[in-house]
C-alpha positions as CSV (number, residue, x, y, z in Angstrom):
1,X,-10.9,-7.2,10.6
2,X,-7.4,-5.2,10.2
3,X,-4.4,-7.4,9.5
4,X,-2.5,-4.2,8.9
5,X,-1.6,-1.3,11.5
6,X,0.1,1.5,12.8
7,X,3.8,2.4,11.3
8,X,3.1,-0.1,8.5
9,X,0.1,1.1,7.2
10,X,1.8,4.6,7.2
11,X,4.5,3.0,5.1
12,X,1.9,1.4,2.4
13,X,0.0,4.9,1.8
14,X,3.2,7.0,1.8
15,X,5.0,4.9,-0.8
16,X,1.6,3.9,-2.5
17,X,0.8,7.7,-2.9
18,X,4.8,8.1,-3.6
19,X,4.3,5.6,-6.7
20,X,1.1,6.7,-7.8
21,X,2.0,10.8,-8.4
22,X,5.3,9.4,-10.1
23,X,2.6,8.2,-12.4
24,X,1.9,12.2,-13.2
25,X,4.9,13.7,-12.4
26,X,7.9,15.3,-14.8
27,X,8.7,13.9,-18.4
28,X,8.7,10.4,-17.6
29,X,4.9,10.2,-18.0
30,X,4.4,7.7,-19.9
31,X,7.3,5.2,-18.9
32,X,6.0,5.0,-15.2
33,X,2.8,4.3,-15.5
34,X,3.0,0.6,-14.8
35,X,4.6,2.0,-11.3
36,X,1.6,4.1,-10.7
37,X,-0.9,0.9,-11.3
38,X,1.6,-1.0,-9.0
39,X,1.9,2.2,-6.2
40,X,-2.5,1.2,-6.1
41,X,-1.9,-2.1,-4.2
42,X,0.4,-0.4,-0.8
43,X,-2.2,2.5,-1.3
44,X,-5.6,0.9,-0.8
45,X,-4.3,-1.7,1.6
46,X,-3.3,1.3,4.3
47,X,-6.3,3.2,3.8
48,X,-8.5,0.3,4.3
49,X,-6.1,-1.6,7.0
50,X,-6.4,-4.9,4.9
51,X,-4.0,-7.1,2.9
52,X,-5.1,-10.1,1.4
53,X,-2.0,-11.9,0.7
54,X,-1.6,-11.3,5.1
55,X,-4.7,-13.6,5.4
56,X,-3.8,-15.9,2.7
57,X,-0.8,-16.9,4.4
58,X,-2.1,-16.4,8.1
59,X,0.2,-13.3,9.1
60,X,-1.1,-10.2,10.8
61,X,0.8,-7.0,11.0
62,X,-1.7,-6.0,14.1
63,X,-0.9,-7.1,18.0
64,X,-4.2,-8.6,19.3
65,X,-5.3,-6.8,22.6
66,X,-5.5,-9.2,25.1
């Protein structure tokens, strides 16, 4: 069940991917690499449409069809 959609999960791969090739970008290799391990989280939450702190606390980013 997705509990994260459209425009948002855009957002979470686009700066998850942003983070991530900061990671192996320019000279500052080695001083971003804790951003790169942090840029994983947005990233795999928008590819697979999941969060798990959203069903923790109950909130869905997705309007139910009714």
């Amino acid at each position: 069940m997705a509990n994260v959609c459209g425009v948002e999960r855009v957002i979470r791969i686009v700066a998850g991917a942003a983070l991530v090739g900061l990671t192996f970008a320019g000279p500052w290799t080695g001083i971003l690499y804790p951003w790169g391990l942090i840029g994983v989280v947005p990233l795999l939450t928008g590819i697979v449409g999941w969060c798990p702190a959203y069903s923790l606390f109950g909130f869905g980013g997705c309007r139910s069809a009714e």
